[in-house]
C-alpha positions as CSV (number, residue, x, y, z in Angstrom):
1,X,0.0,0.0,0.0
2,X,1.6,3.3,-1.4
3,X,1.7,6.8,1.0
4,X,-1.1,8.2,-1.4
5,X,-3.5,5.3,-1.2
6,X,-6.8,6.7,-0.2
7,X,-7.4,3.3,1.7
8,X,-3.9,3.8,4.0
9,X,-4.8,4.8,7.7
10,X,-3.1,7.8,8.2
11,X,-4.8,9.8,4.8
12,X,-8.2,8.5,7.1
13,X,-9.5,11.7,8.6
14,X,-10.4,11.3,12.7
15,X,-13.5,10.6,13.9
16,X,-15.5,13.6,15.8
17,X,-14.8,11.6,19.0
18,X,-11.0,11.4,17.8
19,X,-10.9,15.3,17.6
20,X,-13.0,15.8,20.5
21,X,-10.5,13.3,22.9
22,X,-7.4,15.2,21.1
23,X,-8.8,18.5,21.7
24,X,-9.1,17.8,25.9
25,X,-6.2,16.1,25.7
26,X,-4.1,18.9,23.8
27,X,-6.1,21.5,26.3
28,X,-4.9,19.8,29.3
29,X,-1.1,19.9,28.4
30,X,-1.1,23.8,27.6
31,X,-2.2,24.2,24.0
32,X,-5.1,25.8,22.3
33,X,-7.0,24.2,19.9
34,X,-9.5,25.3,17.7
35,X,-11.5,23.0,14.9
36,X,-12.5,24.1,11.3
37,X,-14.3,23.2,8.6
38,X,-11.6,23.4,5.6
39,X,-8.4,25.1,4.3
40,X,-9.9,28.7,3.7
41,X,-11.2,28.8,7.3
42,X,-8.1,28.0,9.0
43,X,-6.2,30.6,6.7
44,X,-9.3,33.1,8.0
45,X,-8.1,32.2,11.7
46,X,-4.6,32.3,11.4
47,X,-4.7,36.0,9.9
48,X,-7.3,37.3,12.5
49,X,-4.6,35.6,15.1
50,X,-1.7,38.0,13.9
51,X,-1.9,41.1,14.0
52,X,-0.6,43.3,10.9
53,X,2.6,44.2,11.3
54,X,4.2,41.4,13.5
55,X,7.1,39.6,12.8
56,X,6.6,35.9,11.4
57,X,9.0,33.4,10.6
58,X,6.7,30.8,8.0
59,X,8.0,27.0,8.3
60,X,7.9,25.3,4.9
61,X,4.9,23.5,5.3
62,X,2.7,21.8,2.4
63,X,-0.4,22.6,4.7
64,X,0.5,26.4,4.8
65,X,1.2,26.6,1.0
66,X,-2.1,25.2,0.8
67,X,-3.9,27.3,2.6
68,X,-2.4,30.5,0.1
69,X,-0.5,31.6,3.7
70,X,3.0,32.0,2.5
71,X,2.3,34.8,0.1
72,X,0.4,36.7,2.6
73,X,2.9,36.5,5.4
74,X,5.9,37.0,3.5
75,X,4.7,39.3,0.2
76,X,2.1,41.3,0.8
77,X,4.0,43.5,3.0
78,X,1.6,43.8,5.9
79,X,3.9,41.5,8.0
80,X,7.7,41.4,8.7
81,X,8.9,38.2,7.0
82,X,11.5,36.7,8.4
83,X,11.4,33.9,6.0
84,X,12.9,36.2,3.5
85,X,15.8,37.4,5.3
86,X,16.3,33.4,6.2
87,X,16.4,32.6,3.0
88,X,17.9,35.3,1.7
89,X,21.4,34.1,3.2
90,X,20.8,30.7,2.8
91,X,24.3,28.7,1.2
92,X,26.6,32.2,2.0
93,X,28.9,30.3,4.8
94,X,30.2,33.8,6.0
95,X,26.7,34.2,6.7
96,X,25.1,31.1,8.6
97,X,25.1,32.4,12.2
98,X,23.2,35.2,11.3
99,X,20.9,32.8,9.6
100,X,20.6,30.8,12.5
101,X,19.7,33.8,14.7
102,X,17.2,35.2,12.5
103,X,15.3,31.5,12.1
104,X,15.4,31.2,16.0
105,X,13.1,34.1,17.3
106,X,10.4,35.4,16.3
107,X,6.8,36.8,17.1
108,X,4.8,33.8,15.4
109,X,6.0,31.2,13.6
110,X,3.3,29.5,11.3
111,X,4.0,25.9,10.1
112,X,2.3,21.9,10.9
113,X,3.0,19.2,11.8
114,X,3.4,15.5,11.1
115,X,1.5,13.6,14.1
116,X,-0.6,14.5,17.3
117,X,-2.1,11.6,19.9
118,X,-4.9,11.5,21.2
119,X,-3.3,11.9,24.6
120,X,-1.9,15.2,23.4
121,X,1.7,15.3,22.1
122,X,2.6,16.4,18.8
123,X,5.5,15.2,17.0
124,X,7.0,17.0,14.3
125,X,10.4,15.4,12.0
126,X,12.9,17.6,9.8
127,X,15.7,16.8,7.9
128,X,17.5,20.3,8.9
129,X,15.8,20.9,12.1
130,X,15.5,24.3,11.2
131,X,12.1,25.1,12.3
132,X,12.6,23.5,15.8
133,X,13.7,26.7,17.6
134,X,11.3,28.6,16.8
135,X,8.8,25.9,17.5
136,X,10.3,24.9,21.3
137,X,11.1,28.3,22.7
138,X,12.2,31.1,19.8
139,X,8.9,31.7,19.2
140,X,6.4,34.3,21.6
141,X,3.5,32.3,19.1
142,X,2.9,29.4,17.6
143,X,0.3,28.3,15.2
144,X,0.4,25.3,13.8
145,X,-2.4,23.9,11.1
146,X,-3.1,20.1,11.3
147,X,-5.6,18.5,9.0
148,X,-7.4,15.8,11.4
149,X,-6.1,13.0,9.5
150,X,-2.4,13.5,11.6
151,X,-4.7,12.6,14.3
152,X,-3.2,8.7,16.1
153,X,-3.3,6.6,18.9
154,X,-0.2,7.0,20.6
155,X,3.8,8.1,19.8
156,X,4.6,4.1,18.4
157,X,1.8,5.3,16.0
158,X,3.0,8.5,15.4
159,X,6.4,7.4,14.7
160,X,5.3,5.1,12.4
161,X,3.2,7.4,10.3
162,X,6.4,9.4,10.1
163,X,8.3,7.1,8.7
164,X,5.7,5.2,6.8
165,X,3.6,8.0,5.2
166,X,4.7,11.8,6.0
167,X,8.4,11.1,4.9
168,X,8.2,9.1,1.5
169,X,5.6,11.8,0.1
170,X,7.5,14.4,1.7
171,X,11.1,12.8,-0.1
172,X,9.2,13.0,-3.2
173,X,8.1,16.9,-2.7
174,X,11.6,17.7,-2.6
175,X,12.8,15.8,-5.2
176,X,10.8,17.4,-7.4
177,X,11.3,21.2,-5.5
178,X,14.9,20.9,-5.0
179,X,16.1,18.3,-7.5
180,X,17.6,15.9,-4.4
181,X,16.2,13.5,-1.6
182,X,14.8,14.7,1.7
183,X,16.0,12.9,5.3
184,X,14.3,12.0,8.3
185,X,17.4,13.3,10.7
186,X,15.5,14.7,13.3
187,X,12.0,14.2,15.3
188,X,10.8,16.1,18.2
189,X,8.3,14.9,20.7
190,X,6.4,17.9,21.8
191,X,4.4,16.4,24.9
192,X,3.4,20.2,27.1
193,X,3.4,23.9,27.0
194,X,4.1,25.8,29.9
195,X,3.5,29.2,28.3
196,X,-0.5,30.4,28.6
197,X,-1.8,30.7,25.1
198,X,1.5,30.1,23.5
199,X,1.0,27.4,21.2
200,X,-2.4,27.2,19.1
201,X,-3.1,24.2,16.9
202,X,-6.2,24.8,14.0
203,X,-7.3,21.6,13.3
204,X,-8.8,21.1,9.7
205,X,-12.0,18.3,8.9
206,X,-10.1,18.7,5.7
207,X,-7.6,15.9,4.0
208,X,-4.5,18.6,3.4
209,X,-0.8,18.2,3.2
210,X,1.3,14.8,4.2
């Protein structure tokens, strides 16, 4: 059974009791969590979450890109991007501190992730790690969108869905973005949030990105 087969459990979207046990669960360990219909209503609440202006530092994410995010945030000019400067030194070696720093902190940081139990942990894997910081404590907010279908049991689940769904469509994305194979180097367990109202998740009843 391929990554894309429609009949694979992880493309499955959750059950309304799924969401609902996620959602307590989630509550309880410091996140906020709010559940929406499709794409276009989760791009609605992310932008009357930030306020014009603020600095945010967008995660390449196939959910945001979706959701027509990324050239709001970093184009239009109503927000500070800090995706652009990022980017904009990416491969100069005399510059990759500075890089670093500027992909560390920001006001919000908008991306997904790959996995969240229904006991409330969310796991999220990079190759580069480069959106991590920002996620884990660079960050004043977070925001991540999560179609329902990243919805499982418990972290052995997780993991698995990782490695047996998000990563081989996610190695093809970037073979055909980038012209070279992706890597599953690094996977963080996110299991609390300490911070009031820090971390928001925007669950979509929609099957979007991997």
């Amino acid at each position: 059974m391929t990554p894309t087969d429609q009949t694979n459990k992880y493309a499955q979207l959750a059950s309304e009791q799924s969401i609902k046990t996620t959602q307590e669960a989630l509550e309880k360990n410091g996140f906020q969590v709010k559940v929406v219909e499709n794409l276009a209503a989760a791009k609605d609440e992310v932008l009357s979450i930030i306020p014009k202006g603020s600095e945010v530092f967008t995660v390449a994410s196939v959910t945001t890109d979706q959701a027509g995010l990324l050239p709001i945030l970093n184009d239009s000019g109503d927000y500070i991007s800090n995706r652009k400067e990022f980017m904009a030194l990416w491969g100069k070696e005399d510059k990759k501190l500075e890089m670093r720093r500027i992909g560390s902190v920001s006001d919000y940081v908008v991306g997904s992730v790959h996995a969240i139990t229904e006991d409330g942990q969310a796991l999220i894997a990079s190759a580069s790690g480069s959106q991590i910081p920002n996620y884990v404590f660079g960050a004043n907010h977070v925001i991540w969108i999560v179609s329902t279908k990243k919805i499982v049991k418990d972290l052995n689940d997780g993991l698995k869905r990782i490695e047996e769904y998000s990563y081989p469509l996610e190695d093809k994305r970037a073979q055909q973005a980038y012209g070279s194979h992706s890597s599953l180097n690094k996977i963080l367990i996110y299991k609390k949030e300490t911070t009031p109202d820090r971390v928001t998740v925007i669950f979509i009843k929609e099957d979007v990105g991997f």
